[in-house]
N, C-alpha and C positions, 0 to 999 in steps of 0.2 A: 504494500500500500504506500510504498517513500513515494510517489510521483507526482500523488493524488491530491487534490485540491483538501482543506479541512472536511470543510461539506459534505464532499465524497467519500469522505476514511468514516464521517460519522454516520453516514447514511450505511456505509458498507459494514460496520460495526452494529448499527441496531439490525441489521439482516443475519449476521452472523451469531450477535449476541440471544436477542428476544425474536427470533424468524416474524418479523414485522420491517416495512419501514416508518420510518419515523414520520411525526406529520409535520407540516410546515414550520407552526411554534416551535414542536420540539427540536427539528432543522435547524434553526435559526440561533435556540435558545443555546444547545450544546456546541455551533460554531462558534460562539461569538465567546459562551462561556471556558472553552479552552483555547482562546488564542493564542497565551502564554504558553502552550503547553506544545512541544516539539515532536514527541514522540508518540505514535500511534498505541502501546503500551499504555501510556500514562493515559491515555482518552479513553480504551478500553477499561482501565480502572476506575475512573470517574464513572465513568456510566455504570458498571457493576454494582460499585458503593452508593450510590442513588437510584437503584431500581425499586421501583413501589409495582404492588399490582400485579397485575398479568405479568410483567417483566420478571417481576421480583418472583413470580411462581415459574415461570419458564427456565430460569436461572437453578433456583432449588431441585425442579424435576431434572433437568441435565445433571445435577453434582448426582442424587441420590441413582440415577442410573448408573454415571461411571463410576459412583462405590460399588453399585452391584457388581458390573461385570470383571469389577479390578479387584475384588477381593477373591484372597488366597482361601481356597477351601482345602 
């Protein structure tokens, strides 16, 4: 994602992250609220540690799966 506009890393992030994209506000609201922020990592953590809702349950159902499949029996 180095190439990519903010916009685009953040759009490409809420696809990745919560299989949504984002809507115009939230667009706007996460470009502008990491514009100090350099690295594609660091925006993927912003957005993690701020997911409410549906995200925030999209999020939780991914980890509890890769415990399932990654635990040693």
């Amino acid at each position: 994602m180095g190439k990519l506009k903010k916009s685009e890393r953040v759009k490409k992030l809420y696809e990745n992250l919560f299989d949504r994209t984002p809507s115009d506000d939230e667009l706007a609201n996460w470009t502008t609220a990491t514009n100090s922020y350099a690295g594609t990592s660091k925006i993927a953590n912003t957005l993690l540690e701020n997911a409410k809702g549906a995200d925030a349950q999209t999020i939780a159902n991914r980890i509890k799966a890769a415990d399932y499949y990654t635990q040693t029996k």
